[in-house]
KEKE-3310 file (N, C-alpha, C; in steps of 0.2 Angstrom, whole numbers, plus 5000, padded with zeros to 4 digits):
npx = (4939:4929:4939:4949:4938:4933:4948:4951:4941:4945:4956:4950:4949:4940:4929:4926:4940:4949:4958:4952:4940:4944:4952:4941:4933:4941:4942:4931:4928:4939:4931:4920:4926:4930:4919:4911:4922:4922:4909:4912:4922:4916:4902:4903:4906:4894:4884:4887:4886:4873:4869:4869:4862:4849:4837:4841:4829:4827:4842:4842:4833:4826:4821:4834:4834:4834:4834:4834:4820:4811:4822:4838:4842:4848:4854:4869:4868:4869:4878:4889:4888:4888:4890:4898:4907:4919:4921:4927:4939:4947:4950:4958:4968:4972:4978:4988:4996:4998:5005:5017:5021:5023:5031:5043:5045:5049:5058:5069:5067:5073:5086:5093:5089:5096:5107:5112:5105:5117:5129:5146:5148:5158:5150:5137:5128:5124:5118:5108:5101:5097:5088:5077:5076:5067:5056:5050:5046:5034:5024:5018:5026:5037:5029:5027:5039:5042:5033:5037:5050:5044:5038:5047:5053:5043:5036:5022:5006:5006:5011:5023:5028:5022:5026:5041:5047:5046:5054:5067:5068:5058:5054:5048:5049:5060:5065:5055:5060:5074:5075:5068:5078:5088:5086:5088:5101:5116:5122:5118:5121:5132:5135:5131:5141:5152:5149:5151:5141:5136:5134:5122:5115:5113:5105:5094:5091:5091:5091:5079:5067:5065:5059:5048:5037:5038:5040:5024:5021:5025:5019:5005:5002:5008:4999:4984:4989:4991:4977:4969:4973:4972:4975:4986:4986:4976:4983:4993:4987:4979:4970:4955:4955:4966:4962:4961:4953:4950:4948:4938:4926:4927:4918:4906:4901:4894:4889:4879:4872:4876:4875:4870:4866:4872:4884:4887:4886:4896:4906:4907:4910:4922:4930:4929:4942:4952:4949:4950:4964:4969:4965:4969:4983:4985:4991:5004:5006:5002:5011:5024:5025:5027:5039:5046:5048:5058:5071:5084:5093)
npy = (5555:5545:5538:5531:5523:5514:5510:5503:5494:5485:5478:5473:5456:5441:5433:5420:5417:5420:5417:5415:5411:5398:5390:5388:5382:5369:5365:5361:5352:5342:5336:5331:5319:5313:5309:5302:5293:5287:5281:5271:5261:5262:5253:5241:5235:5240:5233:5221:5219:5225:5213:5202:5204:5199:5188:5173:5177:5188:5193:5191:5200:5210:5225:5230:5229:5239:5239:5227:5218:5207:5210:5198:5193:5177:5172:5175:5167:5155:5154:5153:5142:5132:5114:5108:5117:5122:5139:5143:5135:5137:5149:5148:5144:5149:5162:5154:5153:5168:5174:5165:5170:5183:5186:5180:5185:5199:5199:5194:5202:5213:5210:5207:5219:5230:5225:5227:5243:5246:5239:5235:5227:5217:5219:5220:5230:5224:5211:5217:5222:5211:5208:5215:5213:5198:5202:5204:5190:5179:5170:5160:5155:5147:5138:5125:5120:5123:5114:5104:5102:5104:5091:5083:5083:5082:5090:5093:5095:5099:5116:5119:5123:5136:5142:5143:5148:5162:5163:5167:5181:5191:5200:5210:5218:5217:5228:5238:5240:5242:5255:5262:5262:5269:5284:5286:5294:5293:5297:5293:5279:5279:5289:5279:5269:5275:5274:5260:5253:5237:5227:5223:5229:5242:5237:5236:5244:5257:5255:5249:5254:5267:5262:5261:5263:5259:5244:5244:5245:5234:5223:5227:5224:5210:5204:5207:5200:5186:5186:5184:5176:5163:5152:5145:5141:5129:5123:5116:5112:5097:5091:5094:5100:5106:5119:5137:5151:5157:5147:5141:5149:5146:5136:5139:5140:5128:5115:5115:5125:5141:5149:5163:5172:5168:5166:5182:5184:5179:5183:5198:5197:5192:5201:5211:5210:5214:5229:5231:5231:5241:5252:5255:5254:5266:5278:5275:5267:5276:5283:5276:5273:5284:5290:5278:5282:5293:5295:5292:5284)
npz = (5222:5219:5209:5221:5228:5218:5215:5227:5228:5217:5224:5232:5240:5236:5246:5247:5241:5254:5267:5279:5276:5269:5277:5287:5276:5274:5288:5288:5279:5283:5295:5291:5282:5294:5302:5293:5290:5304:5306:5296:5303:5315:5313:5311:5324:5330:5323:5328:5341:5341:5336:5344:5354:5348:5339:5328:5320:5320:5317:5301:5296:5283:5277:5288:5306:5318:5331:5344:5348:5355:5368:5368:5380:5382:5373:5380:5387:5381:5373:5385:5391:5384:5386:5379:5373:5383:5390:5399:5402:5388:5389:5400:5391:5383:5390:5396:5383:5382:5393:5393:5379:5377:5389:5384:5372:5377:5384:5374:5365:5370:5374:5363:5355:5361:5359:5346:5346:5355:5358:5350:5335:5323:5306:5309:5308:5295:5298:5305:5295:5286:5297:5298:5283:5284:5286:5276:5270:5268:5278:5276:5270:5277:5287:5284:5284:5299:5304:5301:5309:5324:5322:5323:5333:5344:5348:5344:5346:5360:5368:5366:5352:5352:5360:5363:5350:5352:5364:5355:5351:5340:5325:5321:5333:5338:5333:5334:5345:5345:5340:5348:5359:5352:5354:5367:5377:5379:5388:5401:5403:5402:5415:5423:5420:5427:5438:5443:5437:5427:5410:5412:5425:5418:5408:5417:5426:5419:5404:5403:5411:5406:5392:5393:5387:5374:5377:5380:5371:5361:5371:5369:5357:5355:5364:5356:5345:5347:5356:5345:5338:5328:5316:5321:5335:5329:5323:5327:5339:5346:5354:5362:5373:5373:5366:5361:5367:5352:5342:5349:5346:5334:5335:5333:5321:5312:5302:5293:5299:5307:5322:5325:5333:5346:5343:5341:5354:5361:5353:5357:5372:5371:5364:5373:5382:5375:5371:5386:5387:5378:5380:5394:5391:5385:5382:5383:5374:5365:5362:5362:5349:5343:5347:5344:5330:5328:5325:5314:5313)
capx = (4936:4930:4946:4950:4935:4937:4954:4948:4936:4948:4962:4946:4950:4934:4927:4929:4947:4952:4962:4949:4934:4949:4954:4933:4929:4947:4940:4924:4931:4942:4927:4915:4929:4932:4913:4911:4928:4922:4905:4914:4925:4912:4896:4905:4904:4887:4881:4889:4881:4864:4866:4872:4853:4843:4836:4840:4828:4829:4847:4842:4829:4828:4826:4837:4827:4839:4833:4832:4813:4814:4832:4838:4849:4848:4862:4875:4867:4868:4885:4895:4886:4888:4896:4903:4911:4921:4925:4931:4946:4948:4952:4965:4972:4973:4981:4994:5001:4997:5009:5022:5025:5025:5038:5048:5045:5049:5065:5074:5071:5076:5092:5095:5088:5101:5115:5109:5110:5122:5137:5149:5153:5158:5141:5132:5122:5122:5112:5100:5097:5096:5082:5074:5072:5062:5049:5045:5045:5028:5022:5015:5034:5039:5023:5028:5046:5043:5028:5042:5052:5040:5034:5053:5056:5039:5033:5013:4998:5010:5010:5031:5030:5021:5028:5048:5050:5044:5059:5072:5065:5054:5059:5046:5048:5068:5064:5055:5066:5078:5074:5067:5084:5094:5084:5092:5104:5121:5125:5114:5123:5140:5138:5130:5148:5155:5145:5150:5136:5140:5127:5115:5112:5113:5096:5089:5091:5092:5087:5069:5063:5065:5056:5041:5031:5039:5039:5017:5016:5026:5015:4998:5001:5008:4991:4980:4991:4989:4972:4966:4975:4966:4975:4994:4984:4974:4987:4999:4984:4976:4966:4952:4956:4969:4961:4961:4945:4947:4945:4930:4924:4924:4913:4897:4900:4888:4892:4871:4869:4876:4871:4871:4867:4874:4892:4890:4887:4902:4911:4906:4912:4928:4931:4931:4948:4956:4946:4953:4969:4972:4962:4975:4989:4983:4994:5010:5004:5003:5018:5031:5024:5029:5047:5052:5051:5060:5078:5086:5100)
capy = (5550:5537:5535:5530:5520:5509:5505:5499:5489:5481:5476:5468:5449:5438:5431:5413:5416:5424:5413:5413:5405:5391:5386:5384:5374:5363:5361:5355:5343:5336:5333:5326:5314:5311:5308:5298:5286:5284:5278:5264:5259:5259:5252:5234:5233:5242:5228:5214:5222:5224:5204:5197:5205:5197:5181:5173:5179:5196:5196:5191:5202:5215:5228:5228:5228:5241:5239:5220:5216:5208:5207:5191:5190:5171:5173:5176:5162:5149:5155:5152:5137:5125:5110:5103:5122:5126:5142:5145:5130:5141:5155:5146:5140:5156:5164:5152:5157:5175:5173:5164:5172:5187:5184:5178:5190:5205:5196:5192:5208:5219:5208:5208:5225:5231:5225:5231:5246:5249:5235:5236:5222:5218:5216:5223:5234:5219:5207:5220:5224:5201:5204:5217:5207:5194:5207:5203:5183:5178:5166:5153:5152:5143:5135:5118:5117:5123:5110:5097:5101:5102:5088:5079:5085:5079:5094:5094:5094:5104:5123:5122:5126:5143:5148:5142:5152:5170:5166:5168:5187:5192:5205:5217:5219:5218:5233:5244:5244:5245:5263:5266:5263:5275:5289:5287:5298:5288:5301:5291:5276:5283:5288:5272:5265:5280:5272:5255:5247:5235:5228:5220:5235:5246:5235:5233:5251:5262:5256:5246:5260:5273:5260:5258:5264:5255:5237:5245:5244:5226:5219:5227:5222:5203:5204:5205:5195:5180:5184:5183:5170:5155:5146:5143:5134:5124:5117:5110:5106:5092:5089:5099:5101:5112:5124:5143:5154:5159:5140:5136:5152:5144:5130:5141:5139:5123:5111:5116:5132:5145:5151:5169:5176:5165:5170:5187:5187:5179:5187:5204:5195:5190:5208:5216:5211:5220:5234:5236:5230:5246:5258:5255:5256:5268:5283:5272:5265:5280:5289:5273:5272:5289:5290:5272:5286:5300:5295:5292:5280)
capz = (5227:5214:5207:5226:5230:5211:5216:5234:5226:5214:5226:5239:5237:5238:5252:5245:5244:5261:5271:5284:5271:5265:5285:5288:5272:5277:5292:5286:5274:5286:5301:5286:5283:5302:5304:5289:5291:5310:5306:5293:5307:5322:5311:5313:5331:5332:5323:5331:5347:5341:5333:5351:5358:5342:5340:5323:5316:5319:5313:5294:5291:5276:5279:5295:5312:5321:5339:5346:5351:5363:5368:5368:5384:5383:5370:5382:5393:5378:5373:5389:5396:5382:5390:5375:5372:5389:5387:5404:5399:5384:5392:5406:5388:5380:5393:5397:5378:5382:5397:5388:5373:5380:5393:5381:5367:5380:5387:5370:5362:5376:5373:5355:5353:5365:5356:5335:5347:5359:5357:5342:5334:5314:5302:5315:5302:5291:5303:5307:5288:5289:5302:5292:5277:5286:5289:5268:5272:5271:5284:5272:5267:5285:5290:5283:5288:5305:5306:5299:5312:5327:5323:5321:5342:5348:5350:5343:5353:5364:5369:5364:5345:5351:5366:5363:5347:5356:5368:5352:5348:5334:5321:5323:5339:5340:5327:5339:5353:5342:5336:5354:5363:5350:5356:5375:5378:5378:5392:5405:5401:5403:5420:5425:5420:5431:5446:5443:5433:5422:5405:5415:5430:5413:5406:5421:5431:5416:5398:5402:5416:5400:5387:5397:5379:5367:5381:5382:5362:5362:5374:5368:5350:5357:5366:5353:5340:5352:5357:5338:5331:5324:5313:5325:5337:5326:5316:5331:5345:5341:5359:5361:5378:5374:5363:5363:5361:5343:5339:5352:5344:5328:5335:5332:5312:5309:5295:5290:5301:5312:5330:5324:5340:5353:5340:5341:5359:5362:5353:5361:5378:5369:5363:5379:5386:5369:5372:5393:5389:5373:5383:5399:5389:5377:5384:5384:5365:5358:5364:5360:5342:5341:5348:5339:5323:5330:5326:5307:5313)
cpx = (4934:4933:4949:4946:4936:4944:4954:4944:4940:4953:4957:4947:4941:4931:4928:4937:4951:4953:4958:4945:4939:4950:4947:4933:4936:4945:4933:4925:4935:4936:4921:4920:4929:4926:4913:4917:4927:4918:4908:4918:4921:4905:4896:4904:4896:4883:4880:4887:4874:4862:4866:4864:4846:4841:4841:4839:4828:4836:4846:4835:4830:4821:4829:4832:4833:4839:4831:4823:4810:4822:4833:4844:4852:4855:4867:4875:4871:4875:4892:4891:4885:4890:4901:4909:4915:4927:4930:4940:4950:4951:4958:4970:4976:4978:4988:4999:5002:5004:5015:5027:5025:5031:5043:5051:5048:5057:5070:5075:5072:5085:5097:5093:5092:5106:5114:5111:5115:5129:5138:5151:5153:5152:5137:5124:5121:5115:5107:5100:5094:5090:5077:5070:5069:5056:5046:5044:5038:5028:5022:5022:5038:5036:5028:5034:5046:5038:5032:5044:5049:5039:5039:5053:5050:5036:5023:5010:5002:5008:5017:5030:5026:5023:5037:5052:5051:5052:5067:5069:5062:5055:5057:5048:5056:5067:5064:5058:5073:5079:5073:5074:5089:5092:5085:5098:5110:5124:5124:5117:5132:5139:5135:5137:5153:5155:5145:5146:5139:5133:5122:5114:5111:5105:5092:5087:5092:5089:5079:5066:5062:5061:5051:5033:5033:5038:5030:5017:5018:5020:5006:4998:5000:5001:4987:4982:4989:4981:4967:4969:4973:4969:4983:4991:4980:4979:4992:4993:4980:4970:4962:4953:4963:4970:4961:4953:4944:4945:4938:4926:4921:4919:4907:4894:4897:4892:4883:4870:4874:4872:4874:4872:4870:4882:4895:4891:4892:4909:4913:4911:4920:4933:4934:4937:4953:4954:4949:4961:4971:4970:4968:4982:4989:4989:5003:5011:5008:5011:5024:5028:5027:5036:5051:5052:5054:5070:5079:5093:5100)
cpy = (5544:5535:5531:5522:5512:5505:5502:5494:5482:5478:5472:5460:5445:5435:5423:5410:5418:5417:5409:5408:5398:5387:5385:5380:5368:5361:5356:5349:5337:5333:5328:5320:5308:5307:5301:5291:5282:5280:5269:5260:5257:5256:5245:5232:5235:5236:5220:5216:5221:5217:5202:5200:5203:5191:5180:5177:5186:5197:5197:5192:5209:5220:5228:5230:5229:5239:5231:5224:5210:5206:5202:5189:5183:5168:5171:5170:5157:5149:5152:5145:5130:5119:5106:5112:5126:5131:5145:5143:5134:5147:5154:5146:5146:5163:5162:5156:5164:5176:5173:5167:5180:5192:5184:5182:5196:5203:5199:5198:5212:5217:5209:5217:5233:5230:5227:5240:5252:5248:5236:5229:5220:5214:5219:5227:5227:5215:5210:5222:5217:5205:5209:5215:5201:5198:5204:5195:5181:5170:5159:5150:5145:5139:5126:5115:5117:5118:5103:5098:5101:5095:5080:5079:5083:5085:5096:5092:5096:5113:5126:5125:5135:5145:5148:5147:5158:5172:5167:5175:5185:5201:5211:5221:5221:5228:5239:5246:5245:5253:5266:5268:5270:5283:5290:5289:5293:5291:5296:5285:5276:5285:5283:5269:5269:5275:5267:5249:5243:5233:5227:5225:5239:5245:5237:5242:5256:5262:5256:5251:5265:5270:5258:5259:5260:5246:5238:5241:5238:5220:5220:5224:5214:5203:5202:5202:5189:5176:5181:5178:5165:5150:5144:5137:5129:5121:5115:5107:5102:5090:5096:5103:5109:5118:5131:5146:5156:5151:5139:5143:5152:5138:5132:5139:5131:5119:5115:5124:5136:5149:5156:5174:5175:5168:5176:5186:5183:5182:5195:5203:5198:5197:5212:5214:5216:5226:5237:5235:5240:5252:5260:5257:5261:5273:5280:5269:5269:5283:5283:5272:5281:5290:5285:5277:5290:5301:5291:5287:5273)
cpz = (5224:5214:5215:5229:5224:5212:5224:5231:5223:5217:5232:5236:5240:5243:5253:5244:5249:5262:5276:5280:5271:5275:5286:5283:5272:5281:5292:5284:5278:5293:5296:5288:5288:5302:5300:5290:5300:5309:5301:5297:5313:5320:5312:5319:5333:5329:5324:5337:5347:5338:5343:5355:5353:5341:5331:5316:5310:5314:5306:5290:5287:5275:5286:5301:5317:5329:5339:5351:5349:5363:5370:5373:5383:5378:5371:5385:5389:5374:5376:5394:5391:5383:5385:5371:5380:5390:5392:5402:5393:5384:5393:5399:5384:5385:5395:5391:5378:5388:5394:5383:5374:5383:5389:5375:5370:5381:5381:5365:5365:5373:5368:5353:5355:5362:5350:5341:5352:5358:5351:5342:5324:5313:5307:5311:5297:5292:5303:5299:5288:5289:5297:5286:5279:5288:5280:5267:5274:5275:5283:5272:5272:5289:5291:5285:5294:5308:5307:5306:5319:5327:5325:5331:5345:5350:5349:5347:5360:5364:5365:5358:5346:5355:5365:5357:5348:5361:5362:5347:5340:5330:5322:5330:5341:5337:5332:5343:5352:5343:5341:5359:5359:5353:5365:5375:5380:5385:5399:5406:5405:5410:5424:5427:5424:5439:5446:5440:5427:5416:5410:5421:5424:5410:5412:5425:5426:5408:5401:5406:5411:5395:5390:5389:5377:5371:5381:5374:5362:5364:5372:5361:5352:5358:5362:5346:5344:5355:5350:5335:5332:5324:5316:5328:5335:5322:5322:5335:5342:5346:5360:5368:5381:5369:5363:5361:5356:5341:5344:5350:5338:5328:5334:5326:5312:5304:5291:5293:5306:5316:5330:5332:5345:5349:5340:5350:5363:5361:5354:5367:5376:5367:5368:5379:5380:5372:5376:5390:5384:5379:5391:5398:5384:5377:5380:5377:5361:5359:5362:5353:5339:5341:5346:5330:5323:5327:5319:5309:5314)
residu = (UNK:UNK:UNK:UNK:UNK:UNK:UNK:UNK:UNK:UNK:UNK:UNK:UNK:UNK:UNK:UNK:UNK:UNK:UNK:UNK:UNK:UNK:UNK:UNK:UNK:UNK:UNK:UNK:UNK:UNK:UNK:UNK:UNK:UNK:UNK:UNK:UNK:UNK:UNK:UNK:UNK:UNK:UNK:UNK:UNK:UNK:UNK:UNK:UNK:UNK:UNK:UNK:UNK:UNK:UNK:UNK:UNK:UNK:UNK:UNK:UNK:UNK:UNK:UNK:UNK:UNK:UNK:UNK:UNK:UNK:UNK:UNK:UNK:UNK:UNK:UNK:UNK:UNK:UNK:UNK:UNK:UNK:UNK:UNK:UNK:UNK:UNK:UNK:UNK:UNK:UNK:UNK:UNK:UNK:UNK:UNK:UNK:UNK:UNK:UNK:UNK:UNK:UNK:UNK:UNK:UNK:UNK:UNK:UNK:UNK:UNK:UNK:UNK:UNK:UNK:UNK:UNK:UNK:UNK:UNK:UNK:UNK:UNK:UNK:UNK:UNK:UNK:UNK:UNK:UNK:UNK:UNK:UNK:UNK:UNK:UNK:UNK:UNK:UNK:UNK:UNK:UNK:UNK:UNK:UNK:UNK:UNK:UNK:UNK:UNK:UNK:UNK:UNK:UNK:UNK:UNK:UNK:UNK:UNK:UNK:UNK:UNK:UNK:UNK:UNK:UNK:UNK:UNK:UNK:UNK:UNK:UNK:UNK:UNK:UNK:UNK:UNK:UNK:UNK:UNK:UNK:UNK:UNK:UNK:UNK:UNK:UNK:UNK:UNK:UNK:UNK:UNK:UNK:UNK:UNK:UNK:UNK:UNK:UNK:UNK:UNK:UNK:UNK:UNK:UNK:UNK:UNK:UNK:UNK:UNK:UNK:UNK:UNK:UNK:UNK:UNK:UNK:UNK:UNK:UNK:UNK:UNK:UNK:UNK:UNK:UNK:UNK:UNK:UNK:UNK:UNK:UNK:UNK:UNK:UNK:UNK:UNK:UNK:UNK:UNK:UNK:UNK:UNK:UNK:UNK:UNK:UNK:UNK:UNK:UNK:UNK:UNK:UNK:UNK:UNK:UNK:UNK:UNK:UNK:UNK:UNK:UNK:UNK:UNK:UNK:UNK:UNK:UNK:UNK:UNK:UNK:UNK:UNK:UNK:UNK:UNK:UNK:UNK:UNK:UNK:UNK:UNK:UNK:UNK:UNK:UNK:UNK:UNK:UNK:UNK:UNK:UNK:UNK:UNK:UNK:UNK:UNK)
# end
């Protein structure tokens, strides 16, 4: 019966190495992380929230002074009633290229994205490796020629130089829909042609209805590339009249000081349409980021 109980004992594995213990301290590690990597991502907004209720002073004291007292609604007042900062006009300006480049972004790579893959024709794979290799072309690289030439067409202190190139596709974006269209069944297509459709009833009645993800992720990413960009519109507009509000958002920076509070509480404001726009499309986001990877061809 010892000899029995001794070899039971030796064959019991530790408690520390059961499978069970290892899946609980896995999931520990990973909800730490979670916890930890969440608070380094949301501790920015929570202090851009608690500045936009704080005077000054409050924002640049040491040790920090978590709770505004008193709150400083007057912020938001002194923010959006500046007269020589109209942010209303800023918006309309902001929008229009939102509109724009959009449209034109959506249009041109539906088109292009279409053909890379559905139509055959020779280099076909060549091109699209081409458009690929401009994804490692940085920005800086084009700046100056594209200004050269802007500026040769009459286009500066215009909206053209930012909405016109959007309507001759954009790499990333051909990319996605690319990847998105190969995963439609060629079947759907085919009896389309059965039924008389030709290409255009094919986009129209049969691809774009099926790529309604991967057209959500296009437009949300566009979104807030357009709503954050700075330095585009300040280098062609020249009128302040047709500003965007990243620049009338840099009006707060001083040459001597900055209006800490009035900046954050704009940029809280300014925040939010990001915020509704992902949250609306969030469903449609996630789902075409995942099926533009699903397919190897």
């Amino acid at each position: 019966m010892s000899a029995i109980n001794s070899s039971l004992n030796a064959n019991r594995i530790p408690f520390y190495r059961s499978t069970r213990f290892q899946n609980i301290l896995k999931n520990i590690v990973v909800y730490i992380l979670l916890v930890v990597l969440s608070f380094v991502f949301v501790f920015p907004f929570f202090w851009m929230i608690d500045s936009a209720l704080k005077s000054d002073a409050q924002i640049f004291l040491w040790p920090p002074q978590w709770i505004p007292n008193p709150i400083q609604w007057q912020n938001f007042v002194t923010a959006f009633t500046n007269p020589h900062l109209p942010f209303l006009t800023f918006f309309k300006n902001t929008m229009t290229l939102e509109i724009g480049i959009i449209v034109g972004r959506l249009l041109s790579c539906i088109l292009i994205a279409y053909g890379f893959a559905r139509l055959e024709a020779p280099g076909k794979n060549f091109w699209f490796g081409v458009l690929l290799a401009t994804f490692m072309v940085p920005g800086a690289v084009t700046m100056i020629p594209k200004y050269i030439l802007f500026n040769k067409l009459g286009w500066v202190n215009t909206y053209l130089p930012l909405i016109v190139p959007a309507w001759f596709g954009e790499s990333y974006g051909i990319f996605l829909m690319r990847q998105f269209f190969l995963t439609i069944p060629r079947e759907l297509e085919e009896a389309a042609i059965m039924d008389g459709a030709n290409t255009y009833h094919i986009l129209r009645y049969v691809i774009v209805p099926l790529s309604m993800p991967v057209i959500a992720v296009i437009t949300v990413l566009s979104f807030k590339d357009i709503w954050n960009d700075f330095f585009t519109p300040l280098l062609y507009l020249n009128n302040s009249s047709k500003y965007t509000l990243s620049i009338g958002l840099a009006y707060f920076n001083g040459q001597y000081k900055v209006a800490m509070g009035p900046l954050m509480a704009a940029s809280v404001v300014l925040l939010l349409p990001l915020v509704i726009v992902f949250f609306i499309a969030q469903k449609a986001f996630v789902e075409g980021i995942s099926l533009t990877g699903l397919t190897g061809r």
